[in-house]
DODREN-308498 format. One line per field, with one value per residue: y, z, x of N, C-alpha, C in turn. Coordinates in Angstrom, 2 decimals, padded with zeros to 5 digits. Last residue first. Example, Ala and Ser with C-alpha at 12.3 -4.5 7.8 and 13.67 -1.06 7.14 Angstrom:
<sites>
n_y <- c(-002.25 | -005.69)
n_z <- c(007.08 | 007.80)
n_x <- c(012.85 | 013.19)
ca_y <- c(-001.06 | -004.50)
ca_z <- c(007.14 | 007.80)
ca_x <- c(013.67 | 012.30)
c_y <- c(000.03 | -003.30)
c_z <- c(007.87 | 007.80)
c_x <- c(012.90 | 013.20)
</sites>
This chain:
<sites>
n_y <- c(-013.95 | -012.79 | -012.38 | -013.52 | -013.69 | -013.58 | -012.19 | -011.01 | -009.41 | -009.35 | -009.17 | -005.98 | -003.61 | -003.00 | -001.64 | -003.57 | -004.63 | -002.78 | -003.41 | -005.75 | -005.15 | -003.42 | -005.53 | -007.78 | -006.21 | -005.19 | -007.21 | -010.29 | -011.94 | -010.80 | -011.33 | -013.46 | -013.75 | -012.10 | -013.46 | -015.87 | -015.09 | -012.11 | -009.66 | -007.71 | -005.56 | -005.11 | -003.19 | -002.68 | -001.06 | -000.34 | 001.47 | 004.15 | 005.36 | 004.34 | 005.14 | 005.04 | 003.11 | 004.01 | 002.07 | 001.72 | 000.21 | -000.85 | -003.12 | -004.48 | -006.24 | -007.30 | -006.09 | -003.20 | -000.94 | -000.21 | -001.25 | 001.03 | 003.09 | 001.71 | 001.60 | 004.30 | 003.96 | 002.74 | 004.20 | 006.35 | 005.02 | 004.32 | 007.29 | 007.60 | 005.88 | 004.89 | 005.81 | 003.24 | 000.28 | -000.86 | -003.24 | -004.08 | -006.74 | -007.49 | -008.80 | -009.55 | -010.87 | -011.68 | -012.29 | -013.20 | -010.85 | -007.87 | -005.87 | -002.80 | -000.54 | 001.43 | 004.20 | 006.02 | 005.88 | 005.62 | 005.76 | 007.60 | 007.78 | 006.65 | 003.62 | 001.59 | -001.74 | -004.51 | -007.60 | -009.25 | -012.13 | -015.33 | -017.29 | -016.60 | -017.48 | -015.80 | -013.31 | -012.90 | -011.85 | -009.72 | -008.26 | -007.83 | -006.44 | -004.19 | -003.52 | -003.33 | -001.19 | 001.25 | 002.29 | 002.12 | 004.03 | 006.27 | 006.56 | 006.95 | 009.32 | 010.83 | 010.61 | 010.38 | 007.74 | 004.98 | 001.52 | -001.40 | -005.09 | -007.59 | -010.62 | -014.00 | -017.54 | -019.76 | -021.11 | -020.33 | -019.54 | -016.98 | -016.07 | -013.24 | -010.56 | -008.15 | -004.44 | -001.61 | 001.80 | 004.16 | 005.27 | 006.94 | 005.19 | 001.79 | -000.46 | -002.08 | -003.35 | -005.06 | -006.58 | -007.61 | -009.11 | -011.27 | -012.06 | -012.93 | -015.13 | -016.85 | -016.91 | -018.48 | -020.61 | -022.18 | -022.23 | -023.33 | -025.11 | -023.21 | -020.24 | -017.40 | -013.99 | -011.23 | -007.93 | -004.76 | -001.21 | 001.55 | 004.66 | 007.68 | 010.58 | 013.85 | 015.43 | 016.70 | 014.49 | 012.92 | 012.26 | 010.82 | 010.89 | 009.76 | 007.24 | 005.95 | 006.09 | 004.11 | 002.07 | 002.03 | 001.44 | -001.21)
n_z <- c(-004.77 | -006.60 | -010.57 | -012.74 | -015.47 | -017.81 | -019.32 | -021.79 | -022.73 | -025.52 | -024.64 | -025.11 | -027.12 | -030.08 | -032.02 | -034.12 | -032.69 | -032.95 | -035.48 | -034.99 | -032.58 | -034.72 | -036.51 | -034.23 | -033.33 | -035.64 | -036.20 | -033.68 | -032.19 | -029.67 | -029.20 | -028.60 | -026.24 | -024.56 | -025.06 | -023.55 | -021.17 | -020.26 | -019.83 | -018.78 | -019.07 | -019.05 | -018.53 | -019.28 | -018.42 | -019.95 | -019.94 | -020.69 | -018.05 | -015.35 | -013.31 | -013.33 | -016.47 | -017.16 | -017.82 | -019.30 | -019.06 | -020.01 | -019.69 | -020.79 | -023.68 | -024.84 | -028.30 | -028.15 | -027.71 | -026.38 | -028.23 | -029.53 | -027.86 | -027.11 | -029.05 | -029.36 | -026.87 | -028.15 | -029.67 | -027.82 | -026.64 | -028.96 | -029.74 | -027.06 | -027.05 | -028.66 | -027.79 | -025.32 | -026.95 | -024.56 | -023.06 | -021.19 | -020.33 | -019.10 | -018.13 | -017.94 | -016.10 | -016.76 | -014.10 | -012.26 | -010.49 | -009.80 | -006.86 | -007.82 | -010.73 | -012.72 | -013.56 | -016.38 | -019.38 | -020.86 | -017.95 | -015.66 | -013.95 | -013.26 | -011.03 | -009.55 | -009.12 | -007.76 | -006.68 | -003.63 | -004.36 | -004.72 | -003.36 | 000.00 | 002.53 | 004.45 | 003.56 | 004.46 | 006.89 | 006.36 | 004.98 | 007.00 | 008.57 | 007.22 | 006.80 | 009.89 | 010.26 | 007.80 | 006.01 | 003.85 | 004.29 | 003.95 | 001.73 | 000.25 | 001.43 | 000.29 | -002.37 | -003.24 | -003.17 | -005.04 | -005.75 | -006.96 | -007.52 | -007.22 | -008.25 | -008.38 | -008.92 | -008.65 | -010.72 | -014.06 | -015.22 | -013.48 | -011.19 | -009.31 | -008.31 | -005.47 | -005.27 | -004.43 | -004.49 | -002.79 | -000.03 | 001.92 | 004.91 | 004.76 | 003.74 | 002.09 | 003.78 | 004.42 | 002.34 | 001.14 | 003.53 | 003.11 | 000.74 | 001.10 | 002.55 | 000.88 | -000.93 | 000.43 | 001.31 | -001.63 | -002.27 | -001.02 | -003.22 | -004.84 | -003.27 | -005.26 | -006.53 | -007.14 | -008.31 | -008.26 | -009.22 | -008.01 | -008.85 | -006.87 | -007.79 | -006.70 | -004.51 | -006.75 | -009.23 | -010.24 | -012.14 | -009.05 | -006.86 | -004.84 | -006.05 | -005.43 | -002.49 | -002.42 | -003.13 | -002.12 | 000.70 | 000.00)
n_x <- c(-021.74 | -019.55 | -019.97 | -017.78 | -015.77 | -013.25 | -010.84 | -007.97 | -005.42 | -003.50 | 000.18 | 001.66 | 001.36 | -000.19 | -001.20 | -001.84 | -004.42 | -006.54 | -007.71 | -008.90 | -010.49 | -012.33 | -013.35 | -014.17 | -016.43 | -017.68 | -019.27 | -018.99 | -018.40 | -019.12 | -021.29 | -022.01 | -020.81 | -022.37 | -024.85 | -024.57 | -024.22 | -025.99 | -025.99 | -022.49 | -019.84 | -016.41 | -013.40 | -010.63 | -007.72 | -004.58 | -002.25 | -000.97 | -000.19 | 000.95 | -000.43 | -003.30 | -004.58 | -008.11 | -010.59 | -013.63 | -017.04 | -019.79 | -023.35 | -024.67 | -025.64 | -027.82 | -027.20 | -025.28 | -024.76 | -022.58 | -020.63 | -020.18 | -019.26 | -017.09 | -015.39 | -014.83 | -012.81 | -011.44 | -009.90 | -009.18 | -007.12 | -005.57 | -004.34 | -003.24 | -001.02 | 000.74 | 003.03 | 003.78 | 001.90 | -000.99 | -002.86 | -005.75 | -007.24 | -010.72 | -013.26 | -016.43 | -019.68 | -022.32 | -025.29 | -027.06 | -028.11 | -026.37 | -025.21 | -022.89 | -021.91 | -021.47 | -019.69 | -020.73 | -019.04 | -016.60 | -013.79 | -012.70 | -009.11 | -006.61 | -006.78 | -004.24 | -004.49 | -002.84 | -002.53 | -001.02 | 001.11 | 000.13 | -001.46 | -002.89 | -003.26 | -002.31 | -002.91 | -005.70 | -005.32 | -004.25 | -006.23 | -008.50 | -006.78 | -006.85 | -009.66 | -010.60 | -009.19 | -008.50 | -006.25 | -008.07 | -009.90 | -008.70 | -007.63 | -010.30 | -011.37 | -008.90 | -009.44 | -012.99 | -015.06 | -013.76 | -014.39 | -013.13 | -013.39 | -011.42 | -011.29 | -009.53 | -008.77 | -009.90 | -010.90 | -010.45 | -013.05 | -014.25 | -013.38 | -015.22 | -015.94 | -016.75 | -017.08 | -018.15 | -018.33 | -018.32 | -017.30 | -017.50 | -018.02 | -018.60 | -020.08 | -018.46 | -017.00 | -018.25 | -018.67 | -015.88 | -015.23 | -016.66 | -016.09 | -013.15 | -013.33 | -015.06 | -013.40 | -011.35 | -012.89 | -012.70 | -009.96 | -008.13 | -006.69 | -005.19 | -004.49 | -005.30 | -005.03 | -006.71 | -006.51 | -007.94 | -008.64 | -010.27 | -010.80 | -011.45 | -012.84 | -011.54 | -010.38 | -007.79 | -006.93 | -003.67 | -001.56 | 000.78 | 001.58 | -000.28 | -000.97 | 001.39 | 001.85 | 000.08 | 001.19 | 003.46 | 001.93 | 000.82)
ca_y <- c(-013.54 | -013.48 | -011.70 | -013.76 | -013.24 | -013.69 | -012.72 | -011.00 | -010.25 | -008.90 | -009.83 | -007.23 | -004.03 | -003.65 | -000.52 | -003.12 | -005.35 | -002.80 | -002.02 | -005.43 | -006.22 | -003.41 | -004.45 | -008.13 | -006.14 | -003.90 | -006.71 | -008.82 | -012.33 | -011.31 | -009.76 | -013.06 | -014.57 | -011.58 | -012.01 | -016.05 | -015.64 | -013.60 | -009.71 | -008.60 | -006.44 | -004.87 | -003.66 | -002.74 | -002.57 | 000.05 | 000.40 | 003.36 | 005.82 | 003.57 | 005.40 | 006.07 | 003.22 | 003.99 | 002.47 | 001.99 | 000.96 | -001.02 | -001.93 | -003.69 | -004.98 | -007.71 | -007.04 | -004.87 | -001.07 | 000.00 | -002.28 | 000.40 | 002.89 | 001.66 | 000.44 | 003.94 | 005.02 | 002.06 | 003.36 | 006.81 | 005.51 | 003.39 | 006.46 | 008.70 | 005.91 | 004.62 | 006.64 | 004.70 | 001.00 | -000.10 | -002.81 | -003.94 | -006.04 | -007.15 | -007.80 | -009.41 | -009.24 | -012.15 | -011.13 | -013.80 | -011.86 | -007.90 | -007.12 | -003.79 | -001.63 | 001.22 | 002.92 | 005.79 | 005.84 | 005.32 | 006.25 | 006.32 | 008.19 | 007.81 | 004.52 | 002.40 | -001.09 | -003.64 | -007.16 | -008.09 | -010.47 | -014.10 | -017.96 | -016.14 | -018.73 | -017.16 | -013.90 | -013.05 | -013.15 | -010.05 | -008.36 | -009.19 | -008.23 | -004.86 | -003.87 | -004.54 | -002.32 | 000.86 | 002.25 | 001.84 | 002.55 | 006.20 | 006.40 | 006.03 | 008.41 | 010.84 | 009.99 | 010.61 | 009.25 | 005.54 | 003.05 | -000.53 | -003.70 | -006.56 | -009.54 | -013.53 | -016.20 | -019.58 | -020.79 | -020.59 | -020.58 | -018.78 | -016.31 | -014.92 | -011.18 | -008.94 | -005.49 | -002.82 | 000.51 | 003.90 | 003.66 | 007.68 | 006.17 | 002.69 | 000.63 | -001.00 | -002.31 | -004.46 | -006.37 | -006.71 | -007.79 | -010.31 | -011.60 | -011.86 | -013.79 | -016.10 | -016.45 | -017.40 | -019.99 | -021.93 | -021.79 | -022.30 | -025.93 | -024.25 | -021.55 | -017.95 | -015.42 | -011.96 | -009.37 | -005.69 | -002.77 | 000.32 | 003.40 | 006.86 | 009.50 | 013.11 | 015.25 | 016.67 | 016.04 | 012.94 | 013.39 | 010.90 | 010.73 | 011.06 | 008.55 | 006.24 | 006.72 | 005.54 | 002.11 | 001.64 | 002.18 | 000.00)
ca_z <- c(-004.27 | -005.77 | -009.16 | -012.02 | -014.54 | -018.07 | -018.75 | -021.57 | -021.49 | -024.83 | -025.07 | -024.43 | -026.34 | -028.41 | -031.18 | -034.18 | -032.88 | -031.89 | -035.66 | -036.12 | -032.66 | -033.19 | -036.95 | -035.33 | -032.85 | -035.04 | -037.30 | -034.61 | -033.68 | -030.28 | -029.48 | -030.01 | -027.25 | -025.05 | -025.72 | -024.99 | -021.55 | -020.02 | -018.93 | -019.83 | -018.10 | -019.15 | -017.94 | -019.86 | -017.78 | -019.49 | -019.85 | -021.98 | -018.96 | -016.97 | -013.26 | -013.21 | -015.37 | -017.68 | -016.80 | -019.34 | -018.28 | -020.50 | -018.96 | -019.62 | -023.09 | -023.68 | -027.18 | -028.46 | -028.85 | -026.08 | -027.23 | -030.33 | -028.18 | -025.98 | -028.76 | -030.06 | -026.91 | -026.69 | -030.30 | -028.85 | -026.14 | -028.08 | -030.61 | -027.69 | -025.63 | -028.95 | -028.81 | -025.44 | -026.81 | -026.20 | -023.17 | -022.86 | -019.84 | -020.56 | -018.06 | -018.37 | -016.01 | -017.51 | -015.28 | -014.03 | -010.39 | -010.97 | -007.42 | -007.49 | -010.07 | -012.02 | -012.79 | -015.27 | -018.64 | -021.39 | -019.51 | -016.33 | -014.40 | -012.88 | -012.35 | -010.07 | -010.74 | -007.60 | -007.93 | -004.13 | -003.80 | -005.31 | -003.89 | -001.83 | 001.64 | 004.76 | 003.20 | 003.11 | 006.72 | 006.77 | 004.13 | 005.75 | 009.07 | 007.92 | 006.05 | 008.62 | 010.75 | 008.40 | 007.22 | 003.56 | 004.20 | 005.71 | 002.66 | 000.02 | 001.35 | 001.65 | -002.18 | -003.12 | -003.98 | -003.58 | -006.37 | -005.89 | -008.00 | -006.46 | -008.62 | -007.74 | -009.00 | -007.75 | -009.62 | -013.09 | -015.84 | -014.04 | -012.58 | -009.82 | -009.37 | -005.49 | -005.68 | -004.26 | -005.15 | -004.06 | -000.91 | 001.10 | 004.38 | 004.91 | 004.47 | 001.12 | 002.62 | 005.76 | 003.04 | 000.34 | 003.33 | 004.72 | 001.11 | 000.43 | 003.29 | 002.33 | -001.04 | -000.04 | 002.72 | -000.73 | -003.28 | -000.12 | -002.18 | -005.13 | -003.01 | -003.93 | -006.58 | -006.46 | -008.59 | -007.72 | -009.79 | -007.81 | -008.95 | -007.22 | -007.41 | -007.46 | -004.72 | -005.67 | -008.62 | -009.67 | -012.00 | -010.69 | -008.31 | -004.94 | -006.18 | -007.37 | -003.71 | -001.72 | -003.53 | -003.35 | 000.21 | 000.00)
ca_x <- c(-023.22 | -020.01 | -019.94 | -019.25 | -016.55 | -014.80 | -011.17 | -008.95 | -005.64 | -004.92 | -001.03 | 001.60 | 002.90 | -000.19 | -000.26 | -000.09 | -003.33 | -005.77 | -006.95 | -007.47 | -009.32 | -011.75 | -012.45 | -013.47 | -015.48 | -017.31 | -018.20 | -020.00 | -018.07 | -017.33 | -020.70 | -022.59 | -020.22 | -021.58 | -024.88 | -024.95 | -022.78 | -025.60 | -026.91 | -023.61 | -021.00 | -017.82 | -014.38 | -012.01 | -008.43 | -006.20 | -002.77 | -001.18 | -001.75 | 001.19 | 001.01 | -002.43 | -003.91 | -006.55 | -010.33 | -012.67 | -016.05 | -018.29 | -021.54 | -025.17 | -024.80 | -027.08 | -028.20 | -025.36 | -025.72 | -023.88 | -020.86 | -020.95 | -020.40 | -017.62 | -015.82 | -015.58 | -014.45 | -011.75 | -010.91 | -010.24 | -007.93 | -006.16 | -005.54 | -004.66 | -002.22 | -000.50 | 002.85 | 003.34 | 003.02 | -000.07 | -001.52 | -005.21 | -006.20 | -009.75 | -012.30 | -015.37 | -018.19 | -021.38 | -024.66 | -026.88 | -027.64 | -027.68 | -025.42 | -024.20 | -021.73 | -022.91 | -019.88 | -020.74 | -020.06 | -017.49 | -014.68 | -013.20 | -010.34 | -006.95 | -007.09 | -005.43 | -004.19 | -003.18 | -001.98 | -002.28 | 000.97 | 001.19 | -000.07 | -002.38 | -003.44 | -001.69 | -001.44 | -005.17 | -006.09 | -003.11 | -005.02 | -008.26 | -007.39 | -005.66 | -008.45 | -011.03 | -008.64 | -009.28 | -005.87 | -006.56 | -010.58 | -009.12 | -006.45 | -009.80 | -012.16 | -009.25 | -008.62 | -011.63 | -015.38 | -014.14 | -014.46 | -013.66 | -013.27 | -012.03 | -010.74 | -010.99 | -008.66 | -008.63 | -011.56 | -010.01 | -012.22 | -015.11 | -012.91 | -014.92 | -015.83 | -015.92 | -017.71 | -017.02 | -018.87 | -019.37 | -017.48 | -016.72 | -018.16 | -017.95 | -020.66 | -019.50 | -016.20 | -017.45 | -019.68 | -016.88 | -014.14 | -016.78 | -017.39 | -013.44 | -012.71 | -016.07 | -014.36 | -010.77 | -012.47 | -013.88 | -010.94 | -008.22 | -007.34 | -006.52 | -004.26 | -005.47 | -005.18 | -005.93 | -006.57 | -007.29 | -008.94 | -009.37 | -010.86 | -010.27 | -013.21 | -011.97 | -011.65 | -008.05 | -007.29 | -005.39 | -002.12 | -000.21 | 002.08 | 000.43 | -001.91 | 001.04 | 002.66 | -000.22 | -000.04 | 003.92 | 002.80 | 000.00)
c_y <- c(-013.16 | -013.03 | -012.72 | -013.21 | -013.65 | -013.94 | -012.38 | -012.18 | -010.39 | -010.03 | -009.36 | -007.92 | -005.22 | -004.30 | -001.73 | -002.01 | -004.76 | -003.13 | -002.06 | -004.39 | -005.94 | -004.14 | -003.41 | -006.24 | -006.91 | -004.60 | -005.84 | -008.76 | -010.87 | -011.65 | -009.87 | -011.96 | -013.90 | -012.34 | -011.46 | -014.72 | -015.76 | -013.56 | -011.56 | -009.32 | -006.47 | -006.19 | -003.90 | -003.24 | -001.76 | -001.65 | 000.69 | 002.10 | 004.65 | 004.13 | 005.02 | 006.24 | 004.53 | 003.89 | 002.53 | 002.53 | 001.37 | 000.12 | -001.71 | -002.34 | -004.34 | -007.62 | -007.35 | -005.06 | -002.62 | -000.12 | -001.99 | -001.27 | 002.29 | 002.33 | 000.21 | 002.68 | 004.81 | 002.72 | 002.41 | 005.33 | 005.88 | 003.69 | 005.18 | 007.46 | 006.26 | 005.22 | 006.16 | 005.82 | 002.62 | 000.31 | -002.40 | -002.89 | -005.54 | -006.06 | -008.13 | -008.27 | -010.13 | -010.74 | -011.60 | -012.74 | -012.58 | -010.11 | -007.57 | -005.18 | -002.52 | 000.34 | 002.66 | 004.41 | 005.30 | 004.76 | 005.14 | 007.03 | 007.19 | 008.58 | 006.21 | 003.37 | 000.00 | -002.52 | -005.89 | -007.45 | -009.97 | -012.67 | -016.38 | -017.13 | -018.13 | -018.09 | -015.42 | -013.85 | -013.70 | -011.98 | -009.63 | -009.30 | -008.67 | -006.24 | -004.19 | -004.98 | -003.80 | -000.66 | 001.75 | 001.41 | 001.91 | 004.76 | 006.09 | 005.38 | 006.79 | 009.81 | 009.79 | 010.24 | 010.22 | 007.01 | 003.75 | 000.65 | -002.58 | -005.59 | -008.88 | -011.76 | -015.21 | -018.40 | -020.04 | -020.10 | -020.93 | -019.59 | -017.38 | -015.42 | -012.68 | -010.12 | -006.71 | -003.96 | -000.09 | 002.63 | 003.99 | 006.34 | 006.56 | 003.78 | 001.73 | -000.75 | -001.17 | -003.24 | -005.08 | -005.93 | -006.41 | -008.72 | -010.57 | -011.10 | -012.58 | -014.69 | -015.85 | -016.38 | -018.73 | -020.42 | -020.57 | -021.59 | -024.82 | -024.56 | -022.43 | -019.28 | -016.14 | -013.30 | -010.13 | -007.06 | -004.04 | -000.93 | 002.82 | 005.59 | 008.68 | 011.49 | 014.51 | 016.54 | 015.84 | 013.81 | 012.96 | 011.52 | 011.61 | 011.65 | 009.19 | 007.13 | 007.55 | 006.37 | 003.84 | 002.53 | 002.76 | 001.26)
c_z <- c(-002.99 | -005.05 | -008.24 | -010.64 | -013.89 | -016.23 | -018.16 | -020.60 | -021.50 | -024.05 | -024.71 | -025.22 | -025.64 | -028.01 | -030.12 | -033.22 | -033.21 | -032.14 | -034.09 | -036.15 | -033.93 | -032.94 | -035.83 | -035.42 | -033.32 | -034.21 | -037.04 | -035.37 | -034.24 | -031.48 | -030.02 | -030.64 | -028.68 | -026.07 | -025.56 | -025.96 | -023.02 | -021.09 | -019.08 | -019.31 | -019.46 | -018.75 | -018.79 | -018.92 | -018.29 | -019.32 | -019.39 | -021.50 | -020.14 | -017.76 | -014.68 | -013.27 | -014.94 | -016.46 | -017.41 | -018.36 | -019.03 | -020.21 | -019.78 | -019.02 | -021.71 | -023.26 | -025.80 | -027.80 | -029.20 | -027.01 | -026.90 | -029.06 | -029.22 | -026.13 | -027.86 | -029.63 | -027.76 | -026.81 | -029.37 | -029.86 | -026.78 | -027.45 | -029.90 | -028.92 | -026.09 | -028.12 | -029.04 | -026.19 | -026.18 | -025.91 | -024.49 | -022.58 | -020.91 | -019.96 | -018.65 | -018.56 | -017.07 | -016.72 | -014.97 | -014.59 | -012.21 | -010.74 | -008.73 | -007.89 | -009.01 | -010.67 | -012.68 | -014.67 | -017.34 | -020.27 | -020.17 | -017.35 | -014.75 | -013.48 | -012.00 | -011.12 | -010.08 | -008.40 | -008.40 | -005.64 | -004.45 | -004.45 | -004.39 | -001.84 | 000.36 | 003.77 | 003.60 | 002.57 | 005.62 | 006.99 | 005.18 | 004.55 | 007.77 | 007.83 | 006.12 | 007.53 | 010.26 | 009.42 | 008.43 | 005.02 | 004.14 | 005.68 | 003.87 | 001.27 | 001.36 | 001.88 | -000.32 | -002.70 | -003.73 | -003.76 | -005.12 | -006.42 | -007.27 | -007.38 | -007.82 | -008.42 | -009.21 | -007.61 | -008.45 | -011.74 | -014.59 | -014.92 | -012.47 | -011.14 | -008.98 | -006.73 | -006.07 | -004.35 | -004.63 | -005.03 | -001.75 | -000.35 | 003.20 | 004.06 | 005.38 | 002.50 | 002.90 | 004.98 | 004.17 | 001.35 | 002.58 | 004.08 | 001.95 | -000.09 | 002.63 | 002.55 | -000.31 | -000.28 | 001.74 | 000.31 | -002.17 | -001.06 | -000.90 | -003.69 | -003.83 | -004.39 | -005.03 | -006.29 | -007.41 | -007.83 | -009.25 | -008.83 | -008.95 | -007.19 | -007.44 | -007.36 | -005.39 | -005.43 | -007.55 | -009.23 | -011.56 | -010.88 | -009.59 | -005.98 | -005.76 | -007.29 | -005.25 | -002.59 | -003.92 | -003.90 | -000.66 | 000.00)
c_x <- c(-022.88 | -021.17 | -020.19 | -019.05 | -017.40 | -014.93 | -012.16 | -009.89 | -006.99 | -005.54 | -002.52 | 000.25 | 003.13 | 000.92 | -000.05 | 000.13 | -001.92 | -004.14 | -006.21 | -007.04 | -008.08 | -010.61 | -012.00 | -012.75 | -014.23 | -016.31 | -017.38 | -018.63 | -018.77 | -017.20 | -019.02 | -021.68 | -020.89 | -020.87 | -023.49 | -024.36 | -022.79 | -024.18 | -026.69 | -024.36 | -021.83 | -018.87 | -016.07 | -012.54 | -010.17 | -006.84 | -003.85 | -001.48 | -001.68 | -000.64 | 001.18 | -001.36 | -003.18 | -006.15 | -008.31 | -011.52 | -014.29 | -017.70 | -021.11 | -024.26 | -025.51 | -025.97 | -027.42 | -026.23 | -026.15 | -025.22 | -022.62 | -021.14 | -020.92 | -019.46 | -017.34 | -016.36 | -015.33 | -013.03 | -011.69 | -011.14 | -009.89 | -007.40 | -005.63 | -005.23 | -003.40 | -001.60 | 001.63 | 002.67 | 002.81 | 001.06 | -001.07 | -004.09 | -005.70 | -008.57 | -010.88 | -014.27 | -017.21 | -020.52 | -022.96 | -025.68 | -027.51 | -026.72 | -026.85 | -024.38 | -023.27 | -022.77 | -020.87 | -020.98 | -019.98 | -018.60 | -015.52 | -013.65 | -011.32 | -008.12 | -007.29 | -005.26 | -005.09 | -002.95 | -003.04 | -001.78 | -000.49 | 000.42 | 000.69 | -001.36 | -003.53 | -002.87 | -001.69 | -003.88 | -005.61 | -003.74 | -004.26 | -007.05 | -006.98 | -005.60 | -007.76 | -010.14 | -009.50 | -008.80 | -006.72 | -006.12 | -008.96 | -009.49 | -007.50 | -008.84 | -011.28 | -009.92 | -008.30 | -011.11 | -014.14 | -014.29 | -014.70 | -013.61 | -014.17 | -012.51 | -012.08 | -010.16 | -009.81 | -008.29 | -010.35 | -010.28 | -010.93 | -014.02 | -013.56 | -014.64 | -015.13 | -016.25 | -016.12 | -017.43 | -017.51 | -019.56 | -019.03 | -017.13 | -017.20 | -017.99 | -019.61 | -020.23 | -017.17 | -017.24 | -019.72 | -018.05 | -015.44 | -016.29 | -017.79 | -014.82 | -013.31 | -015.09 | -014.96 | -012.11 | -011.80 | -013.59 | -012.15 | -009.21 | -008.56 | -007.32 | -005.40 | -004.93 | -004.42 | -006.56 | -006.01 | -007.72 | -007.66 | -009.66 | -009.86 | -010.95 | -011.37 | -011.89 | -012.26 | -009.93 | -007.78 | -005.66 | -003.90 | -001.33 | 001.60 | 000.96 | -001.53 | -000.48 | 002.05 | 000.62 | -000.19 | 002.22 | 003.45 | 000.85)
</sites>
């Protein structure tokens, strides 16, 4: 968190303005179950603390082992007081004795293509997409992310699609989107928009497109 606290001193966040979190973390196979509940209590304990506009805890449906937070707090005060809370403590320090790797911790210094909604909608597909450009790509990434983001809103069983740049590395961005099932977004992967999405990505991207499918825990 130090490292944490840093990259919003850093980076250009204004004062007052929301700070999103996006944190991964993987657990012991065997520590599937007991990783879940920790990270129920944590969600539950979270979202009635003052300043918490959303926290919501995801499930990798292809590998059960790995879970992802995503939090939004209405500034950065908001944020450092839940940082230093003693719930947080607990379940970080509950935490260590069954991760296999460190808190893998991304914030953003903004969003785009429409307001968080977050909450529990039960049935609904999250996918989240780790998309990495070279530097000189950030603006036209950016801009075809935006495009993406309204022709997503146009798909049958489109509910989301968040954009979230990183604050310390602006040329990585974690997509976020939601779907009301697993049918409407598979449909949305063969459209024409996201095919010619994908080919115009492909020569700014510095790493592989991380992409991974979802389910909120109840």
């Amino acid at each position: 968190m130090t490292i944490l606290a840093a990259t919003l001193a850093g980076a250009a966040h204004s004062q007052g303005s929301p700070v999103y979190l996006v944190t991964y973390v993987s657990v012991m196979p065997n520590a599937v179950v007991s990783g879940a509940t920790l990270l129920e209590r944590y969600r539950d304990a979270s979202r009635k603390e003052d300043g918490n506009q959303r926290l919501d805890v995801l499930h990798e449906t292809t590998r059960p082992n790995r879970f992802v937070i995503l939090e939004v707090w209405t500034d950065e005060a908001g944020f450092m007081s839940h940082d230093k809370a003693a719930s947080t403590s607990h379940f970080r320090d509950e935490l260590k004795k069954i991760q296999i790797a460190p808190l893998d911790e991304r914030v953003s210094s903004g969003v785009y293509g429409g307001p968080v909604k977050g909450g529990d909608r039960p049935g609904t597909i999250y996918v989240l997409t780790h998309v990495d450009v070279f530097p000189q790509y950030e603006v036209d990434c950016l801009a075809l992310l935006d495009t993406m983001s309204i022709d997503s809103s146009q798909d049958g069983g489109n509910i989301g699609y968040e954009v979230l740049p990183e604050a310390d590395h602006p040329n990585h961005f974690t997509v976020i989107e939601e779907w009301t099932t697993r049918r409407s977004r598979d449909v949305r992967l063969v459209a024409a928009h996201t095919r010619a999405f994908r080919e115009r990505l492909l020569p700014m991207e510095g790493a592989l497109y991380d992409e991974r499918l979802y389910r909120a825990i109840d």
